[in-house]
C-alpha positions in Angstrom: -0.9 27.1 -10.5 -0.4 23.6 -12.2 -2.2 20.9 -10.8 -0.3 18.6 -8.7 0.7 15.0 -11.4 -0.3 12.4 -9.2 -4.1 12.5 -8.9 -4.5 8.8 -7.3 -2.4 6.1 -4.9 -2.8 2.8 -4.6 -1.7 3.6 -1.0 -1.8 -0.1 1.1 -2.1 -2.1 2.7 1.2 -4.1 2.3 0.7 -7.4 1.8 -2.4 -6.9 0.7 -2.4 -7.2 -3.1 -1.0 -4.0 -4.2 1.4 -5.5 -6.5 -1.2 -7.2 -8.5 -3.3 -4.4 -8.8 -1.0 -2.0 -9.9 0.3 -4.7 -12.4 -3.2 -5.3 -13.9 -4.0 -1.4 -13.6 -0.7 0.0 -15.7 -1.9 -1.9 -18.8 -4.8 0.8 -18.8 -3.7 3.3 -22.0 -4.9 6.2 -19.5 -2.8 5.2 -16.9 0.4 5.7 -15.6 2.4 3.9 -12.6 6.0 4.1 -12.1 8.3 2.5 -14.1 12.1 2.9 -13.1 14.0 3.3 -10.0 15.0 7.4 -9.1 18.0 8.3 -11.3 18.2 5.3 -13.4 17.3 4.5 -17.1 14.4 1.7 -17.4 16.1 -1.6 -18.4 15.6 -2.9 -22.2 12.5 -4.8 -22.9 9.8 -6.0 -20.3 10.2 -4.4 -16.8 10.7 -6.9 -14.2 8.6 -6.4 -11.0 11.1 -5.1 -8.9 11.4 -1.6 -10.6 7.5 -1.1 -10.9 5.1 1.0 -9.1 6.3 2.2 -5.8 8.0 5.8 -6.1 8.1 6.1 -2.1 8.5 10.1 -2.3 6.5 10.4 0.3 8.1 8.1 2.8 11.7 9.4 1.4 14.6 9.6 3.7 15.3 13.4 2.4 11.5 14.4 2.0 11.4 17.8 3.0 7.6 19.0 4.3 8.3 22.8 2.9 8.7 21.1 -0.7 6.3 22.9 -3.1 3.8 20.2 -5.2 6.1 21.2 -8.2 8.9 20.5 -6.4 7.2 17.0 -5.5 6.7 16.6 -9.0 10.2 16.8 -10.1 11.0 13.7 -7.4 8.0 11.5 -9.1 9.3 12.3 -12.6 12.3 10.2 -12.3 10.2 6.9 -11.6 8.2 7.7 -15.2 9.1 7.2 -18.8 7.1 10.0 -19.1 5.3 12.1 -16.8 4.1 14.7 -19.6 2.0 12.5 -21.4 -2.0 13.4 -20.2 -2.2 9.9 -18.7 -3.5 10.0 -15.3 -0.4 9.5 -12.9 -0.8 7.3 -9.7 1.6 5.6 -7.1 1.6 2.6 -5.4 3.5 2.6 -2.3 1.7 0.6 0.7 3.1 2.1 3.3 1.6 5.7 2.3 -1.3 5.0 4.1 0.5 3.2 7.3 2.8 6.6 8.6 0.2 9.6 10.2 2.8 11.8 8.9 2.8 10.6 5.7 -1.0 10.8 5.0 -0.7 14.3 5.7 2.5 15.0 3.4 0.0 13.6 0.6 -2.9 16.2 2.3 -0.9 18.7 1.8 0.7 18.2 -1.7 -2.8 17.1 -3.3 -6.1 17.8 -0.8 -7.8 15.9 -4.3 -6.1 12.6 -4.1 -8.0 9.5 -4.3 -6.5 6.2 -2.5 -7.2 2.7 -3.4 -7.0 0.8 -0.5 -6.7 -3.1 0.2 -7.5 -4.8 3.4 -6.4 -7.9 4.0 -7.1 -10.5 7.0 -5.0 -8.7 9.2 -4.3 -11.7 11.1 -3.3 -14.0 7.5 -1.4 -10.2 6.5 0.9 -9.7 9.5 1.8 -13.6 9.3 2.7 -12.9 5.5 4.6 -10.0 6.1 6.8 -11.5 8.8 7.5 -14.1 6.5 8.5 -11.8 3.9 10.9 -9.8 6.2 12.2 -13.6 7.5 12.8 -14.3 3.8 14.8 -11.4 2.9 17.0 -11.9 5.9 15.8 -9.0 7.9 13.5 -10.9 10.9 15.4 -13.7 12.6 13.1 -13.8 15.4 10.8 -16.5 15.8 7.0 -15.2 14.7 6.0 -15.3 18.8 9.5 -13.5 19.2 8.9 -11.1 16.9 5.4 -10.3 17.9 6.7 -9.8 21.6 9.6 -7.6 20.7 7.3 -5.1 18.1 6.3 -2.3 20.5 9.7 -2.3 21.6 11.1 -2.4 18.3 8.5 0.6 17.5 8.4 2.7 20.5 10.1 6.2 19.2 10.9 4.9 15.7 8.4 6.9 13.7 10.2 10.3 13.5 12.9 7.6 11.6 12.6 7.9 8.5 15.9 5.6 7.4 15.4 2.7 5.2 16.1 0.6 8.2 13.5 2.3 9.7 11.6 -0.3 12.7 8.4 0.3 11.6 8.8 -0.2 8.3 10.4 -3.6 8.9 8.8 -4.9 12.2 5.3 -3.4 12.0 3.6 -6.9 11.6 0.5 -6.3 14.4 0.8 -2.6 13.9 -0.3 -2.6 10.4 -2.7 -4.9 10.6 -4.7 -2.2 12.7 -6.4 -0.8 9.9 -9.0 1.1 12.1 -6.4 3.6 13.3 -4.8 3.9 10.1 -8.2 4.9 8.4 -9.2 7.2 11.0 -5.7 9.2 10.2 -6.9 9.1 6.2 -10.3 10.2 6.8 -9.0 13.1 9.0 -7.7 14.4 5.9 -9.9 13.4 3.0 -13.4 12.7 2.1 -14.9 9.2 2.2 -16.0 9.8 -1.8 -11.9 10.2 -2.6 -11.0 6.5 -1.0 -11.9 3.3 -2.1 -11.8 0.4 0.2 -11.6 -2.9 -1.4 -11.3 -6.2 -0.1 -8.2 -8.4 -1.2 -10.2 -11.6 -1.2 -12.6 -10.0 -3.8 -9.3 -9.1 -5.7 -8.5 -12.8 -5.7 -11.7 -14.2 -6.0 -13.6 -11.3 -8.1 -10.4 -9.8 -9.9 -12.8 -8.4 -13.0 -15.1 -7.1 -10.9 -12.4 -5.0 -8.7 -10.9 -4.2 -11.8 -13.6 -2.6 -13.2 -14.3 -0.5 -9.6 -10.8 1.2 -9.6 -11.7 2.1 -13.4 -15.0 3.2 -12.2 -13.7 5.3 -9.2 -10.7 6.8 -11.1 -13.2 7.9 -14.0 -11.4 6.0 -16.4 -12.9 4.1 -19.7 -13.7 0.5 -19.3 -11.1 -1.0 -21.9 -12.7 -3.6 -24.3 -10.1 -6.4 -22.5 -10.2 -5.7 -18.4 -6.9 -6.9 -17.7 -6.7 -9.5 -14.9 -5.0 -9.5 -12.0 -2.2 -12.7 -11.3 -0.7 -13.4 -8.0 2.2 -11.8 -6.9 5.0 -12.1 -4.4 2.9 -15.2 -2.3 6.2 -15.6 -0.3 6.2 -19.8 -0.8 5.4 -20.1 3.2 3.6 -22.9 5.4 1.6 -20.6 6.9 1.8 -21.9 10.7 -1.0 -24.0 12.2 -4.4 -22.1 14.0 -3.1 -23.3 17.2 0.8 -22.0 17.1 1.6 -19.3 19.5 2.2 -16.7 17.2 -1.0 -17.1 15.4 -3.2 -17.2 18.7 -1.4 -14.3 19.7 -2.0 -12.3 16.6 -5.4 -13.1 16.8 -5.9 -11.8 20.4 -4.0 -8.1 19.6 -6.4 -8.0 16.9 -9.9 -9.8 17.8 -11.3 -6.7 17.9 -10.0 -5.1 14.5 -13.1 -6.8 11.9 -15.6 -5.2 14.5 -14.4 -1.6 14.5 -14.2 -1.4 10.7 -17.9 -2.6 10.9 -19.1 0.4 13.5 -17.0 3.2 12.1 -16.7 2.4 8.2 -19.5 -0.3 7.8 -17.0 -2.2 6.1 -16.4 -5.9 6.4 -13.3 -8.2 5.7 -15.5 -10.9 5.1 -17.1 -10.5 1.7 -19.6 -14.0 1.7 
């Protein structure tokens, strides 16, 4: 039996410097990431970022769980160029690692697969992911609003798996509880297959983080390590410490930094 084509993911945490990564990886020779949106030729020239690296196959509206891996393979192989090629294949869709369901659809196509994993400030992420949903029209709650409304807006939504989906819109808190979200991963794969990164090391270290994915992925260290730029900052005022929906953020998650210390002896803070 073949082995399954994607061997890695870049697997989250939205707003938490995916896109630059997976920018700064896909100039590896040894690497792949997609390049093209499902049934659609790749545009002429330089790829704009819109139509790179999330294939979101997993997350899929039509995903069916008694797909074979080969049969996964034939829905990743219309977001490549090539997917024949020996390059190591990878994904990066951030909300692979938010669903439970989805974590074990990956389980289950590839037990092997190694995630790259960003956390963020969960506070400074769910503030800059309800400002990217506000921009693109879909949030016209205030962020206090919004906040109040979420478990609403996400009690029973999970067996949704519609574009318009709640929580893949209005998730801001919930995401930001990366505790939970890494207890689901590490049900179903080793600690030695994820790599837990900080984003404020990607910004402030971006070599250095570079080099560790390389590292982790068994890849060669190119002569150049590309580096990382910035991408999608949103062009927000982030709000004040002492708005509403910042203090309240704060409280649903005070205790978030201090779990990832006990059960992962990770810390947010890298100084």
């Amino acid at each position: 039996m073949a082995e399954p084509r994607i061997r890695f993911l870049i697997g989250g945490v939205q707003k938490g410097g995916t896109t630059a990564l997976a920018a700064a990886l896909s100039q590896h020779p040894g690497l792949a990431l997609p390049d093209r949106k499902p049934g659609r030729a790749p545009p002429q020239g330089e790829l704009p970022p819109a139509w790179l690296k999330e294939a979101h196959v997993f997350d899929a509206p039509d995903f069916d769980d008694s797909w074979t891996p080969a049969e996964i393979d034939e829905h990743f192989a219309l977001r490549f160029r090539a997917f024949d090629d020996g390059r190591l294949h990878g994904d990066a869709t951030p909300v692979n690692i938010y669903h439970p369901r989805v974590v074990e659809r990956v389980a289950r196509y590839n037990p092997r697969m190694r995630w790259i994993v960003l956390l963020r400030d969960p506070v400074e992420r769910a503030i800059s992911h309800y400002f990217m949903e506000s921009g693109r029209g879909n949030e016209h709650r205030s962020l206090l609003g919004a906040l109040l409304a979420e478990p609403g807006r996400l009690a029973g939504s999970f067996d949704d798996f519609s574009r318009d989906a709640p929580w893949r819109r209005a998730s801001y808190a919930d995401r930001s509880r990366y505790a939970r979200q890494l207890a689901v991963l590490f049900s179903h794969f080793a600690r030695n297959q994820v790599l837990l990164l900080r984003s404020r090391d990607l910004a402030d270290a971006p070599l250095d983080v570079v080099r560790r994915v390389f590292e982790f992925l068994e890849l060669e260290q190119p002569r150049d390590v590309p580096v990382p730029g910035r991408a999608f900052e949103g062009g927000y005022s982030p709000p004040p410490s002492w708005s509403p929906g910042r203090l309240l953020l704060r409280w649903y998650l005070r205790r978030e930094a201090q779990r990832l210390r006990a059960s992962y002896g990770f810390t947010l803070d890298s100084r």
